[in-house]
C-alpha positions in Angstrom: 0.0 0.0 0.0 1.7 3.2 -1.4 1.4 6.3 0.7 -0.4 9.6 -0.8 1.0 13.3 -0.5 -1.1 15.8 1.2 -2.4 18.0 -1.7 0.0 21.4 -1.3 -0.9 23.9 0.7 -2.8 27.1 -0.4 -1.1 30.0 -1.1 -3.5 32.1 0.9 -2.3 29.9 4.1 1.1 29.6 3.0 1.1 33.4 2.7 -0.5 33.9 6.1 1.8 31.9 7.8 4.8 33.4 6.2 3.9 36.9 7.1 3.3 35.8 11.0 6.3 33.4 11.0 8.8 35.8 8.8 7.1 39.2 9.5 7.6 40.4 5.9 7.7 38.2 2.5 11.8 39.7 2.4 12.2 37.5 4.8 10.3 34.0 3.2 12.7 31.0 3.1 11.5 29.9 0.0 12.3 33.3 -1.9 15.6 33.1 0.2 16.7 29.7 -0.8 15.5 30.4 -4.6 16.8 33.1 -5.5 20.8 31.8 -5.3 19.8 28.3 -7.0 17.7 30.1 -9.9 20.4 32.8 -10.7 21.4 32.5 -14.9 24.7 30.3 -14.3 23.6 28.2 -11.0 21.9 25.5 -12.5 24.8 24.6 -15.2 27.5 24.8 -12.7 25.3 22.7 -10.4 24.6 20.4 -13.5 28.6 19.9 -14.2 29.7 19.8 -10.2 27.2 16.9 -10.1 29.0 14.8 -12.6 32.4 15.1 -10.9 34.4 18.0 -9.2 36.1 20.3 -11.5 38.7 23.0 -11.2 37.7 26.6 -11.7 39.3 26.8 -15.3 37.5 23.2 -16.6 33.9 25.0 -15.3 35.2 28.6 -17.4 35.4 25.8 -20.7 32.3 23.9 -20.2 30.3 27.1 -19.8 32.1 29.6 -22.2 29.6 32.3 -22.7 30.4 33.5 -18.9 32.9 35.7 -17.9 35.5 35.0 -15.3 33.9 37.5 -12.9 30.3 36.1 -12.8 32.0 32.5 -12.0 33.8 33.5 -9.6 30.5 35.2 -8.1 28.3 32.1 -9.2 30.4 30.4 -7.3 31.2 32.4 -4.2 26.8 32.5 -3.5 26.6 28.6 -4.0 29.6 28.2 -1.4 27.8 30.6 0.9 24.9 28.6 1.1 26.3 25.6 1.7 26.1 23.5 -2.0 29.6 23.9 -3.1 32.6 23.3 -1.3 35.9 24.6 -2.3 38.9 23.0 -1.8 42.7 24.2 -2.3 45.9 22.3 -3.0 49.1 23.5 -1.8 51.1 23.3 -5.3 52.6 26.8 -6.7 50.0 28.1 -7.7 47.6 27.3 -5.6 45.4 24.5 -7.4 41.3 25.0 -6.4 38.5 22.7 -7.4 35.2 22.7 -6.5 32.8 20.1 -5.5 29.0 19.4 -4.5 28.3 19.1 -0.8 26.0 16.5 0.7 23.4 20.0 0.9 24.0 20.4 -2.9 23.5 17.3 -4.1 20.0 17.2 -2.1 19.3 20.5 -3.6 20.8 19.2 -7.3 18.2 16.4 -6.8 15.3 18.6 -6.8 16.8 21.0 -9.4 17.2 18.5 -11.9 14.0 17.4 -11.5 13.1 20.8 -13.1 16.0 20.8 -15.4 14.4 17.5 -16.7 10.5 19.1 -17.5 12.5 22.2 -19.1 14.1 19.6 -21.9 11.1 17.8 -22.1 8.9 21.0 -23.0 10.8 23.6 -24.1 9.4 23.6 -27.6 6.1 23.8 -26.1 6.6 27.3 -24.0 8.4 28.6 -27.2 5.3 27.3 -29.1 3.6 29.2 -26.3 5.1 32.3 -26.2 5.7 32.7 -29.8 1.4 32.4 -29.8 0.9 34.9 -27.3 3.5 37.1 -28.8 1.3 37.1 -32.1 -1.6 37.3 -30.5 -0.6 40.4 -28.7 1.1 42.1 -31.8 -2.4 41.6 -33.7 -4.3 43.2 -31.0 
C-alpha cells in the first residue's frame, strides 16, 4: 500500500503563515533559498559539479559564454549557502576545485527534477510564447 502526499498547501495559508512566521515576505525562506539556485549560471555549474568535481578553469570551458567574474560570483553564492565546497591544493600556484556538498546534491536532486521538465517541453513554451506574442502584436 503506497502512501499519498497531502495535496500542497494554499497559497493564501502559506502566505499567512509566512507573514506571521517571517514578518515580511523579504524575509520568506522559499524566496531566500531560490533566488541563489535560480540565478542564470547556477543550475549549469550545479549540473557539471554533479557529474564530478572540476577545477575553476575546466567550469570557465564547459560554460564559455560567462565571464570570469560572474563564476567567480556564481560560485562564491553557491559556497555561501552551503552547495559547493571549495577545496585548495598547496602546489605553486595554488590548485582550487570545486565540489558538491551532501546539501548540494539534495538540492541538485530537486533542481534536476526541473531541469528534466525544461528539456522535455521547451518547444512547447516557445510554441507558447511565440502564440501569445502574435496574438498580442495583432491586437
Amino acid at each position: 500500500m503506497g502512501t499519498t502526499k497531502a495535496p500542497p498547501c494554499p497559497l493564501k495559508t502559506r502566505l499567512e503563515t509566512a507573514r506571521t512566521k517571517y514578518g515580511n515576505f523579504a524575509n520568506c525562506p522559499v524566496r531566500d533559498v531560490v533566488d541563489v539556485i535560480s540565478g542564470r549560471w547556477s543550475s549549469l555549474l550545479m549540473m557539471a559539479l554533479a557529474e564530478h568535481p572540476h577545477r575553476f578553469g575546466e567550469l570557465r570551458r564547459l560554460v564559455p559564454d560567462i565571464s570570469q567574474r560572474m563564476l567567480t560570483q556564481t560560485l562564491h553564492e553557491l559556497q555561501r549557502d552551503g552547495y559547493v565546497h571549495r577545496e585548495v591544493f598547496p602546489t605553486k600556484p595554488p590548485g582550487v576545485e570545486y565540489s558538491l556538498t551532501e546539501l548540494g546534491h539534495s538540492m541538485f536532486a530537486a533542481l534536476n527534477v526541473l531541469i528534466q521538465w525544461a528539456d522535455e517541453n521547451h518547444a512547447s513554451v516557445t510554441a507558447a510564447r511565440l502564440h501569445f506574442d502574435s496574438e498580442k502584436e495583432s491586437a
